[in-house]
N, CA, C and O atoms as a GROMACS GRO file, in nm:
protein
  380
    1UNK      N    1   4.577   0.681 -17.165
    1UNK     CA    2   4.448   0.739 -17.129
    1UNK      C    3   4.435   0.880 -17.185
    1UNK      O    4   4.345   0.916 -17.261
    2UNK      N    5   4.534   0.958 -17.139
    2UNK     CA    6   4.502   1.109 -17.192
    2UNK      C    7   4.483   1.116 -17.344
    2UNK      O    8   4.410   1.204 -17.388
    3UNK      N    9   4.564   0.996 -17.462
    3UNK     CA   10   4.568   0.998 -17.599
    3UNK      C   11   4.416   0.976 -17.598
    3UNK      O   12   4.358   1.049 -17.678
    4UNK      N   13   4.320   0.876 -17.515
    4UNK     CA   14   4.175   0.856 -17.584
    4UNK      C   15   4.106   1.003 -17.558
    4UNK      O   16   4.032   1.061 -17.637
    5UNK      N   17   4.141   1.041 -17.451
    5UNK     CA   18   4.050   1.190 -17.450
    5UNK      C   19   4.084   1.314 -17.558
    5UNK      O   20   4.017   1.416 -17.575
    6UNK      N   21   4.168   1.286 -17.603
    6UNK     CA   22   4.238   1.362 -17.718
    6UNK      C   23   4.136   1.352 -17.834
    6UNK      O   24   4.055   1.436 -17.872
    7UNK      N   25   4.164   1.203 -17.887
    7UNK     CA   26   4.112   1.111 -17.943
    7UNK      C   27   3.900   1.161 -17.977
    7UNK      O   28   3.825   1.190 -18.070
    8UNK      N   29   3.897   1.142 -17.848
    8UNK     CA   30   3.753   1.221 -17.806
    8UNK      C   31   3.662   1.332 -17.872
    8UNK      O   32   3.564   1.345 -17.945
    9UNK      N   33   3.779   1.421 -17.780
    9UNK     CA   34   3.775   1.567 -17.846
    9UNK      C   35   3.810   1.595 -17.996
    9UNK      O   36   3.770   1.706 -18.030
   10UNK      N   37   3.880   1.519 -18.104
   10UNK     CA   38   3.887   1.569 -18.183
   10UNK      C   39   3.760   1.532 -18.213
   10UNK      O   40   3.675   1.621 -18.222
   11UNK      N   41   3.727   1.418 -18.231
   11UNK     CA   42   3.540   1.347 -18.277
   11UNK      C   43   3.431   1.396 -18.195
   11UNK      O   44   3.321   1.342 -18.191
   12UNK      N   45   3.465   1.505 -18.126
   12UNK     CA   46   3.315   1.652 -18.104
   12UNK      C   47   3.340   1.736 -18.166
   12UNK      O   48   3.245   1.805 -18.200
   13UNK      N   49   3.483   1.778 -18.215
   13UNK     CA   50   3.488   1.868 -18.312
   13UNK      C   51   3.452   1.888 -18.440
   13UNK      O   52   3.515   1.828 -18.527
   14UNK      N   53   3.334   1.986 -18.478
   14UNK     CA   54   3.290   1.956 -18.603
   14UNK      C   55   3.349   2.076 -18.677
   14UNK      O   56   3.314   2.185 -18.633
   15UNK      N   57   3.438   2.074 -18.792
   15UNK     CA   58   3.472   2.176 -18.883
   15UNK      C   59   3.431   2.195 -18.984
   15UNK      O   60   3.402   2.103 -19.061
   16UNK      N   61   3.417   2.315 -19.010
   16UNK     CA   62   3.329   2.295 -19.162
   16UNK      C   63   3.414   2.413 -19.225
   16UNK      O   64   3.484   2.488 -19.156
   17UNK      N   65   3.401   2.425 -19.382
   17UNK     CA   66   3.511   2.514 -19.420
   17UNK      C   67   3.422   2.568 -19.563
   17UNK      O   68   3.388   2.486 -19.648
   18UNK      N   69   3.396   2.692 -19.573
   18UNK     CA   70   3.297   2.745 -19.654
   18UNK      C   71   3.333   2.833 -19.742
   18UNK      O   72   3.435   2.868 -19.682
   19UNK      N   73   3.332   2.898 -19.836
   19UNK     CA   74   3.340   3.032 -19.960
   19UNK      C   75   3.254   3.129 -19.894
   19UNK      O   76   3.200   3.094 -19.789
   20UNK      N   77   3.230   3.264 -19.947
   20UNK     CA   78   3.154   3.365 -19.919
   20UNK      C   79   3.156   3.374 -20.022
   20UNK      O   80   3.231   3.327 -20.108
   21UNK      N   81   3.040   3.458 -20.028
   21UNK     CA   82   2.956   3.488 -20.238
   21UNK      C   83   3.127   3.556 -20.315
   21UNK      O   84   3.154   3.533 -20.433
   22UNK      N   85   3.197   3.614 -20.248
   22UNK     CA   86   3.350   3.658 -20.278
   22UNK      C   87   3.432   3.563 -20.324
   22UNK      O   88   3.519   3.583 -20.408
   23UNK      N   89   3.406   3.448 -20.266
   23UNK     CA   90   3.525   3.327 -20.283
   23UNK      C   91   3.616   3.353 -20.161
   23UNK      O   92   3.718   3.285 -20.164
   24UNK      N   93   3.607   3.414 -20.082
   24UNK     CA   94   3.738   3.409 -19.940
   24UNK      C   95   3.644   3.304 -19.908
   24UNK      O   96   3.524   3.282 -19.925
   25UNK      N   97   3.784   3.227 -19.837
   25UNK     CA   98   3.735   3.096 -19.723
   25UNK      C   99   3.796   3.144 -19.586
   25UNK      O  100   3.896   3.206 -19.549
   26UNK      N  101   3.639   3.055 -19.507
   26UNK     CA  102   3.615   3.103 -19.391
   26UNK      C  103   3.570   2.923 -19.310
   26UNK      O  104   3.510   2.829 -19.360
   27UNK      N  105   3.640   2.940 -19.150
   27UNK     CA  106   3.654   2.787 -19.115
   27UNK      C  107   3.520   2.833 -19.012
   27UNK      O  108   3.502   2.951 -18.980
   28UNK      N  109   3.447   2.740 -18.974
   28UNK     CA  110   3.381   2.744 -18.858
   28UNK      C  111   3.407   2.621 -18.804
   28UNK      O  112   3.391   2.511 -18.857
   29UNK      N  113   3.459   2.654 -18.672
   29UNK     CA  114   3.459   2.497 -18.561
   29UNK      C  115   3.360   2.534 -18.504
   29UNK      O  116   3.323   2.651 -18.510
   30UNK      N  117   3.263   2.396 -18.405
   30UNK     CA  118   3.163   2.390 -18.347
   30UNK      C  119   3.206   2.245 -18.227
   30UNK      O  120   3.259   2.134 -18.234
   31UNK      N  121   3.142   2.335 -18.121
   31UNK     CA  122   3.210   2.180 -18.017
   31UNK      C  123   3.084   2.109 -17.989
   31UNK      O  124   2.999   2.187 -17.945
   32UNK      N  125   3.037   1.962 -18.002
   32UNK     CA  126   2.922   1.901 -18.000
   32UNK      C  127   2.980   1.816 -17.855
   32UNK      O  128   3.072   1.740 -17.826
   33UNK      N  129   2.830   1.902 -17.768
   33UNK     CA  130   2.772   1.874 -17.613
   33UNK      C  131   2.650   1.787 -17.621
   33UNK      O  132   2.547   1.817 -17.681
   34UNK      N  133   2.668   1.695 -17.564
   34UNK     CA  134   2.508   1.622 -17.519
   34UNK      C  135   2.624   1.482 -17.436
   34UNK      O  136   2.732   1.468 -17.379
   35UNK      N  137   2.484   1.394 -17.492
   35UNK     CA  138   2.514   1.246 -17.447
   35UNK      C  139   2.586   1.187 -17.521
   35UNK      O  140   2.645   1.244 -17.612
   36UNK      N  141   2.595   1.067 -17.498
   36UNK     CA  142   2.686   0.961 -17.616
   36UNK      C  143   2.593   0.952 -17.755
   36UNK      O  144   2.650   0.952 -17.864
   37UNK      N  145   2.505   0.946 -17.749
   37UNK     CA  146   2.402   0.927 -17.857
   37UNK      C  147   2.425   1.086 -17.971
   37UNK      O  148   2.430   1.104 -18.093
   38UNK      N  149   2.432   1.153 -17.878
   38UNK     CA  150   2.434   1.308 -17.970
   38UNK      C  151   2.589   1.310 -18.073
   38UNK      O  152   2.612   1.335 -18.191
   39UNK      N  153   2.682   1.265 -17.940
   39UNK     CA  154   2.823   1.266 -17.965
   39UNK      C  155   2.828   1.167 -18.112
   39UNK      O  156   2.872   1.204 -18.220
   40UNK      N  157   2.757   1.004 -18.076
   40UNK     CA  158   2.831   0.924 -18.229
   40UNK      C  159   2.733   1.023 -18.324
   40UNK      O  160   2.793   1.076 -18.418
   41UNK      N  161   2.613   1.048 -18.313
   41UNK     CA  162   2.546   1.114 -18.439
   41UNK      C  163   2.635   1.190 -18.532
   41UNK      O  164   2.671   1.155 -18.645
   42UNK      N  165   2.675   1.338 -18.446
   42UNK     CA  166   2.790   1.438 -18.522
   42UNK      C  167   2.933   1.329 -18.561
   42UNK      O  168   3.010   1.350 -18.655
   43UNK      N  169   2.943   1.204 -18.455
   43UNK     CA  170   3.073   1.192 -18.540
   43UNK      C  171   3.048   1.086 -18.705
   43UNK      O  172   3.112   1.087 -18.810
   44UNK      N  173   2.915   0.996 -18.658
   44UNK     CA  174   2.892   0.941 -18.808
   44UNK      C  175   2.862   1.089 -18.953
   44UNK      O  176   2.927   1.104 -19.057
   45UNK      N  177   2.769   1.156 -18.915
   45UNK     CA  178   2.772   1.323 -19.007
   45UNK      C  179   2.922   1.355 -19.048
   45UNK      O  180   2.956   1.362 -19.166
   46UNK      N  181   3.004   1.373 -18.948
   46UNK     CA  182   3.112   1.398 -18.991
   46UNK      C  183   3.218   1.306 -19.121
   46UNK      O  184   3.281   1.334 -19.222
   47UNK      N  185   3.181   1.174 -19.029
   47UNK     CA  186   3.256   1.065 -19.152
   47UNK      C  187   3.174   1.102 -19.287
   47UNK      O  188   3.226   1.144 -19.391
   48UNK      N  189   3.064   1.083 -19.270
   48UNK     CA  190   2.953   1.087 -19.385
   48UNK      C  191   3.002   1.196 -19.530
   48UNK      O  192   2.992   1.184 -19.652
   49UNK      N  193   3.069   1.323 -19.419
   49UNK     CA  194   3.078   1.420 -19.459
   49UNK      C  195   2.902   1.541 -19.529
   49UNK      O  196   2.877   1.618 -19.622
   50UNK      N  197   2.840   1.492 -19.427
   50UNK     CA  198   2.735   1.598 -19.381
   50UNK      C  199   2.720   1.718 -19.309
   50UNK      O  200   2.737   1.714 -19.187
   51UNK      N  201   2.691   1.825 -19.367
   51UNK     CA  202   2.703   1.934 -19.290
   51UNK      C  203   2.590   2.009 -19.331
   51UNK      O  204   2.528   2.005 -19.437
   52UNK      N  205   2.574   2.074 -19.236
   52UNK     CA  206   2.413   2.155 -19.201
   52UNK      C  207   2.436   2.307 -19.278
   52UNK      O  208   2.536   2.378 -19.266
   53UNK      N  209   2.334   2.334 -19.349
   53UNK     CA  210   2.295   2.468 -19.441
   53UNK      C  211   2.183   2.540 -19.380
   53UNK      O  212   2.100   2.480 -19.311
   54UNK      N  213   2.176   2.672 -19.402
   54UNK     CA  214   2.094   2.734 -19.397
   54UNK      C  215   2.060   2.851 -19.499
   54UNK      O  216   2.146   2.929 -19.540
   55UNK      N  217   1.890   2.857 -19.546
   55UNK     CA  218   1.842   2.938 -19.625
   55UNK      C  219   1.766   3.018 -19.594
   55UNK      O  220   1.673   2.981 -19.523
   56UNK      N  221   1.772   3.113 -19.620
   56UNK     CA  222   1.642   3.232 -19.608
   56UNK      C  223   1.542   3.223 -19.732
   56UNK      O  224   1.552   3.282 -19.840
   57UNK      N  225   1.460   3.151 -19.697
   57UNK     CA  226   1.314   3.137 -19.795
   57UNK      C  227   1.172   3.204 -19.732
   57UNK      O  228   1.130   3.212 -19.616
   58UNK      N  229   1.119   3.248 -19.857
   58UNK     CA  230   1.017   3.283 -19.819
   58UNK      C  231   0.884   3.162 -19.722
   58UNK      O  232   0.862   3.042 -19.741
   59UNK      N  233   0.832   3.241 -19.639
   59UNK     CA  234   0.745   3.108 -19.541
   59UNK      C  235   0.653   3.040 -19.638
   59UNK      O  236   0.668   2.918 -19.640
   60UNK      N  237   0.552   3.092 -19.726
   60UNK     CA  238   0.438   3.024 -19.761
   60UNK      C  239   0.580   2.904 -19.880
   60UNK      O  240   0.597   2.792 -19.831
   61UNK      N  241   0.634   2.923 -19.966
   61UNK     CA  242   0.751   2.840 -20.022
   61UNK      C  243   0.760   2.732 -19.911
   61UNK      O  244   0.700   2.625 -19.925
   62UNK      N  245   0.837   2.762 -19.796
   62UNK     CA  246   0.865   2.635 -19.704
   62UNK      C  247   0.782   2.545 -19.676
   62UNK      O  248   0.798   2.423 -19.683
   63UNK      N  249   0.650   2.634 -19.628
   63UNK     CA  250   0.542   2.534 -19.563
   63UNK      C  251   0.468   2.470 -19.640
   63UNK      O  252   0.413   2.368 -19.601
   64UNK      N  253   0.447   2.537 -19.816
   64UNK     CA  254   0.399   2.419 -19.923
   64UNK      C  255   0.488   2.301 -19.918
   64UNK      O  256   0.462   2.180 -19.914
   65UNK      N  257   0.621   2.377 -19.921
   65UNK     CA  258   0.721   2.251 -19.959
   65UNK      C  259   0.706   2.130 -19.884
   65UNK      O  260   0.689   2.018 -19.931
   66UNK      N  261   0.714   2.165 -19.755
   66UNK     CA  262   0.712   2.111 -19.642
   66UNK      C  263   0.550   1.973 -19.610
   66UNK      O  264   0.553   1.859 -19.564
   67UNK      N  265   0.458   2.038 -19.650
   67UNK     CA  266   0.340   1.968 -19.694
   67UNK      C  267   0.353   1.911 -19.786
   67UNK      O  268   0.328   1.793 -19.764
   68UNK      N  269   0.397   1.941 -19.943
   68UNK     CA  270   0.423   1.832 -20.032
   68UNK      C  271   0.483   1.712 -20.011
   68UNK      O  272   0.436   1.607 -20.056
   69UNK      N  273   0.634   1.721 -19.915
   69UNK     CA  274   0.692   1.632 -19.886
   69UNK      C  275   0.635   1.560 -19.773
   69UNK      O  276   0.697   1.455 -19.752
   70UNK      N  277   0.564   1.575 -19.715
   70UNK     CA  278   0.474   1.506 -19.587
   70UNK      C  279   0.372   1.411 -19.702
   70UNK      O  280   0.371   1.289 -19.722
   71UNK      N  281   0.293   1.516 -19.760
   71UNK     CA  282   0.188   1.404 -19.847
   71UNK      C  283   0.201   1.319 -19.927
   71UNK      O  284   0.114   1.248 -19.978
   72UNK      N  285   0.397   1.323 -19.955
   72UNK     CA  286   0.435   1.219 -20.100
   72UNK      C  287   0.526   1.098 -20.008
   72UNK      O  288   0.593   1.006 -20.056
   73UNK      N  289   0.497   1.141 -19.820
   73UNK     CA  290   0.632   1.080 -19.785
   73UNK      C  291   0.762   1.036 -19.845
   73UNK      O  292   0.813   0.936 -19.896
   74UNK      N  293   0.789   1.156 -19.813
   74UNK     CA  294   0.975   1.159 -19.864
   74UNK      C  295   1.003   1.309 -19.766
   74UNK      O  296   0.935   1.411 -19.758
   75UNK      N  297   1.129   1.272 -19.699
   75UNK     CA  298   1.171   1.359 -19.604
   75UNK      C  299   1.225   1.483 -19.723
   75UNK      O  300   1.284   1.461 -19.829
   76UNK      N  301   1.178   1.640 -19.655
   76UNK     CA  302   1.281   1.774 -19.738
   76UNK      C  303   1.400   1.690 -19.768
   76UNK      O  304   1.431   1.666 -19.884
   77UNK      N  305   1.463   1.647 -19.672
   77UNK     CA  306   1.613   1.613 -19.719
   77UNK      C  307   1.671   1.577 -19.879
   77UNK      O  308   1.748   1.619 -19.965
   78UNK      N  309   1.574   1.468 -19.850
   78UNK     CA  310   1.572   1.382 -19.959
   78UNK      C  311   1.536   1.443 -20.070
   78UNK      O  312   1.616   1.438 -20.164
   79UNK      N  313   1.438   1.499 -20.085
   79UNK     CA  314   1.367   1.556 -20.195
   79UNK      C  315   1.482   1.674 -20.245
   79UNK      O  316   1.481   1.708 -20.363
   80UNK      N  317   1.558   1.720 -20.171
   80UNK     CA  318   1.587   1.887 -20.201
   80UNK      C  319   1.763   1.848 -20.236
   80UNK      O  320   1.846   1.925 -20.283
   81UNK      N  321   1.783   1.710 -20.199
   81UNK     CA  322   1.935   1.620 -20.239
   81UNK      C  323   1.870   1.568 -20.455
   81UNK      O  324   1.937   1.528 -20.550
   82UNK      N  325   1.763   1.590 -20.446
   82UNK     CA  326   1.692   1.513 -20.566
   82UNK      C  327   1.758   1.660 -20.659
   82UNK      O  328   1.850   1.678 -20.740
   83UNK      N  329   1.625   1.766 -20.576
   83UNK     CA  330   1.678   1.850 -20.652
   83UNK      C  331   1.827   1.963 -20.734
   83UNK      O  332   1.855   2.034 -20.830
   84UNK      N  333   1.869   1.919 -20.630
   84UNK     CA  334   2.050   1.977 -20.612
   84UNK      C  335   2.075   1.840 -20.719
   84UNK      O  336   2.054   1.888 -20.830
   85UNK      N  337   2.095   1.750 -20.730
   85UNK     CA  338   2.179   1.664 -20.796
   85UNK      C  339   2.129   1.670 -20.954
   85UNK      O  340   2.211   1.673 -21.046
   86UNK      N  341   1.977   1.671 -20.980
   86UNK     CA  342   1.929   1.724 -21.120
   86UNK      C  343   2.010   1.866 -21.172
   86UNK      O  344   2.073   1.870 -21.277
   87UNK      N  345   1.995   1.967 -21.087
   87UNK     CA  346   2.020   2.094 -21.162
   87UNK      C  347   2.164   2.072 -21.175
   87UNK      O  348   2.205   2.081 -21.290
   88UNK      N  349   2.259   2.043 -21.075
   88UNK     CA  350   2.400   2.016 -21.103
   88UNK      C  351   2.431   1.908 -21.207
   88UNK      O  352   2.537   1.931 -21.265
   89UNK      N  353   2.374   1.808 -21.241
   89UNK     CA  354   2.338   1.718 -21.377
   89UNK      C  355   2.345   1.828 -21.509
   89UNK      O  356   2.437   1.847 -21.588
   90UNK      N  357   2.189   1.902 -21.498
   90UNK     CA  358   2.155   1.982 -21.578
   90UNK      C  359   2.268   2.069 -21.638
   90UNK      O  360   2.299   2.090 -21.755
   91UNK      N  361   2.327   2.120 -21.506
   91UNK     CA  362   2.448   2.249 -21.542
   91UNK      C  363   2.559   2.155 -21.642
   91UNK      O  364   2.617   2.219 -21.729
   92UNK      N  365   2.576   2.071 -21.635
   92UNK     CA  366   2.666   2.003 -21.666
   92UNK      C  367   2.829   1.940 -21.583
   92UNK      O  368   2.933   1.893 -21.628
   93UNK      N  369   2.766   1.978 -21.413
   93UNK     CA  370   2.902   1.941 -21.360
   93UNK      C  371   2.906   1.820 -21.288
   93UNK      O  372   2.797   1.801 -21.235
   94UNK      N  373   3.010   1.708 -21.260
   94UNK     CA  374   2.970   1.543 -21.239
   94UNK      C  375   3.021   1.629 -21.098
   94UNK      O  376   3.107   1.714 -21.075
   95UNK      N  377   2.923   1.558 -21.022
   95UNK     CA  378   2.990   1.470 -20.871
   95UNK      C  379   3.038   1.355 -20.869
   95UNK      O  380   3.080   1.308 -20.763
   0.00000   0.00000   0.00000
C-alpha cells in the first residue's frame, strides 16, 4: 500500500528543467492538486512530455492572433506548434 502512494505522488509531480538566456539550468517542481480528472490530465502531459510556456507579447498581437485562430478554427496551440516547427525546419535543425 504505502509503494502505491509513493507511486502516486511521483505522477503529481510535475518537473520541468529549463536554460536561462545564460545557458545555466534551472529545475522547477510543481505539485498537481485537484481531482482525479486534474491528476490523469498532468500525468498524460507529462508522458506526452508537454509543458506549459510563457510569453510576454504585446496585447493587440495576442488578441488578433487569438481572433485569427477562432475564425480559421484551429486552436493557438496548434497554429503556434505550426509555426515553431516551420522556422526550426527553416533554421535548419531536425526534431
Amino acid at each position: 500500500m504505502q509503494r502505491d502512494k509513493q507511486k502516486d505522488f511521483e505522477d503529481a509531480v510535475s518537473i520541468s528543467s529549463e536554460r536561462n538566456a545564460d545557458g545555466r539550468e534551472w529545475v522547477s517542481k510543481s505539485y498537481i492538486e485537484g481531482d482525479s480528472q486534474t491528476k490523469a490530465t498532468a500525468k498524460w502531459q507529462k508522458k506526452k512530455g508537454l509543458i506549459s510556456k510563457s510569453y510576454k507579447l504585446p496585447r493587440d498581437i495576442v488578441d488578433a492572433f487569438a481572433e485569427a485562430c477562432e475564425s480559421n478554427d484551429i486552436s493557438q496551440a496548434a497554429q503556434l506548434t505550426k509555426y515553431m516547427r516551420g522556422y526550426i525546419k527553416r533554421s535548419g535543425i531536425e526534431i
